[in-house]
N, C-alpha and C positions, 0 to 999 in steps of 0.2 A: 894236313890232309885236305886233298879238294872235297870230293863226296864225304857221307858218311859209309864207316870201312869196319867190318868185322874181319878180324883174323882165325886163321883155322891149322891146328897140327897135322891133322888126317883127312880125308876122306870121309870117314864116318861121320866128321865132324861138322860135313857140311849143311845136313838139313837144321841142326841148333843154328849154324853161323846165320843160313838166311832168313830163319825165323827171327834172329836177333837185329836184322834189317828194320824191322816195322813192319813194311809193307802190305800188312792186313792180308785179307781173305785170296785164297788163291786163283789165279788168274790166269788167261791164255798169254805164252811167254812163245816170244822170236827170239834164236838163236844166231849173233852175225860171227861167222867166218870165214877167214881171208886174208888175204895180203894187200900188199901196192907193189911189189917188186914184178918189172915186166907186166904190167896190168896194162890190159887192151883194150879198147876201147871204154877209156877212163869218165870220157863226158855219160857215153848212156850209163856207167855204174854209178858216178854220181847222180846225176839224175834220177836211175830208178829206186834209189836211197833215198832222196828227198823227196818225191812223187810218189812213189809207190809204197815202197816199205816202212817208213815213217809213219805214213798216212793209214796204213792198214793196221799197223801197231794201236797207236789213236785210236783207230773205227774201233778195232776188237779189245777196247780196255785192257788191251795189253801191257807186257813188260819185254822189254829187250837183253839181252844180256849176248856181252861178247869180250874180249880179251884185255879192255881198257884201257890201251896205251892210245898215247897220243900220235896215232899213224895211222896209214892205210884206209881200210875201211871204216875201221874204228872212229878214226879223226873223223870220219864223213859221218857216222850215223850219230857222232857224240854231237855234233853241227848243227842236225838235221830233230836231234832228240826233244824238241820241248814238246807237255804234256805228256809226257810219259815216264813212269822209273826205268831208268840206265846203268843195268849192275856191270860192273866191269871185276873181272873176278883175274886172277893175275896170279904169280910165282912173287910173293915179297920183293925175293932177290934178284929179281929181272925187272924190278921199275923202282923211281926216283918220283921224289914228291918235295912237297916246301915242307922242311922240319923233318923230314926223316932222317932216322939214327943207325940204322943198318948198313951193313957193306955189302950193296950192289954190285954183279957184276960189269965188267968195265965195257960190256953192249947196253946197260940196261936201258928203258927207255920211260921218258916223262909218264905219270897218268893224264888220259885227258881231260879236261877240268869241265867239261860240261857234263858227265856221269853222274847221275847222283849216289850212286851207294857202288861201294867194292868191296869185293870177298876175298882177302888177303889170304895164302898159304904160302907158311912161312917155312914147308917142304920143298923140297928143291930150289937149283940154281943154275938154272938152262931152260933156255927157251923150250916151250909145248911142256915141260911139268907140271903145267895149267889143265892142260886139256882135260883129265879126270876130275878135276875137281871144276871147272866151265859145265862139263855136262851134267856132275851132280847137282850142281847151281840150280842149272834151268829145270831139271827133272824137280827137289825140291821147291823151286819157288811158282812151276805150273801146279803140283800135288794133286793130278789126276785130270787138270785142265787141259785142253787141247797147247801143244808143243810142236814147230818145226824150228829146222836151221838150216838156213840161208847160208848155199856156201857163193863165194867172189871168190876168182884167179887162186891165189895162195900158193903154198908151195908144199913138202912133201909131209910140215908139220900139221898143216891145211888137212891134209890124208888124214893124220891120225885124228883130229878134231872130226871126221866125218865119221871113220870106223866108232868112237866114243858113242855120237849119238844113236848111231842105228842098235850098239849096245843097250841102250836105254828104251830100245825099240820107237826114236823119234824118227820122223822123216825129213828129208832131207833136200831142199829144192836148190837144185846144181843152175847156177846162173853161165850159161854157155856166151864164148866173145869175149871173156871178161881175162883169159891167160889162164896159161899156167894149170894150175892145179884141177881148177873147172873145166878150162877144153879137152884134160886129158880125162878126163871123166866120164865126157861128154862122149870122146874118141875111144873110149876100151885102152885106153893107150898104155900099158906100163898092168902089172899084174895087180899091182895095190887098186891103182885107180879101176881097172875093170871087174876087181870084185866088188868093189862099192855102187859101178855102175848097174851091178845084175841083184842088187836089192832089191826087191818088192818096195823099198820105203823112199827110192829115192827117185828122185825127177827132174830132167833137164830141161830147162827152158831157156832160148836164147835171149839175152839181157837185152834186148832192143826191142822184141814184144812184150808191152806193158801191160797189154790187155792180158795174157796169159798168164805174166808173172801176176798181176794184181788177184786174176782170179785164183791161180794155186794157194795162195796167201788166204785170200775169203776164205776158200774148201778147208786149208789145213787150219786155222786158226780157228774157226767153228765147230771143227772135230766132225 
């Protein structure tokens, strides 16, 4: 195992698994999700990952948490991640590690080794069977502290990771420019993605104003 990793059977089982983290007292927590498939204008999302979001994680003694493989977005904030805990929370049987004993399926994908703690569920075996147990994560490991999620591009599993957290009543800061799943968000485009954009909790901002994204970052992680 790169991080340190608790595993989990349920759902319900997820506020014991992140207490079993360590992690002490609870804390303002950023939520990253996303893709790289078809991702548009790739320099400003790296960028506003390693200037922006990083950086405001940092400021607000935060914690980050996102889907942990070694890709995408993921790959960039795992990059981008020192001074901060990096929970990468994941389906068992949808990632590959050194020394794992499980049968992966035949997409499954590395974890990224700059994370430091994962929240294994050893429920399901398809990609986004994460995504309920990702937003119990972050709801757990904020426990009443100020919480957004950062969505980048992604695709329609992307959707469901966004409907998860507005369930938890988090909000949601749609990075527009970036593809895919955020510009159709952005655009009302498609009935999933337009009821997510008529949220009270969610917010678009185009990933090339940094001053904007850094400030919705200040507001939401301050609560």
């Amino acid at each position: 195992m790169l991080g340190r990793a608790v595993f989990v059977d349920s759902v319900d089982g997820v506020p014991a698994a992140v207490a079993a983290l360590g992690l002490g007292a609870p804390r303002p927590v950023l939520v990253l999700v996303g893709g790289a498939g078809g991702l548009t204008g790739s320099a400003s999302s790296g960028a506003v990952l390693t200037d922006v979001i990083a950086p405001a994680v940092r400021a607000h003694a935060a914690a980050a948490v996102d889907g942990g493989t070694d890709s995408g977005v993921m790959r960039l904030l795992g990059r981008a991640a020192e001074g901060f805990p990096l929970v990468g929370v994941a389906a068992l049987d949808t990632v590959t590690y050194p020394g794992h004993t499980h049968n992966p399926i035949a997409d499954a994908a590395p974890l990224e080794p700059h994370h430091t703690h994962f929240v294994l569920a050893r429920e399901g075996r398809a990609w986004g069977d994460e995504a309920p147990y990702l937003a119990a994560a972050a709801t757990a490991l904020a426990a009443g502290r100020p919480s957004v999620t950062v969505l980048i591009n992604g695709g329609e599993l992307t959707l469901n990771d966004a409907e998860h957290s507005l369930a938890e009543g988090r909000p949601v800061l749609v990075l527009s420019g970036t593809g895919r799943a955020a510009d159709r968000i952005a655009a009302h485009a498609g009935e999933r993605a337009a009821a997510i954009a008529r949220s009270p909790l969610v917010r678009v901002v185009d990933v090339t104003d940094r001053d904007r994204v850094a400030a919705g970052l200040d507001e939401l992680l301050s609560g």
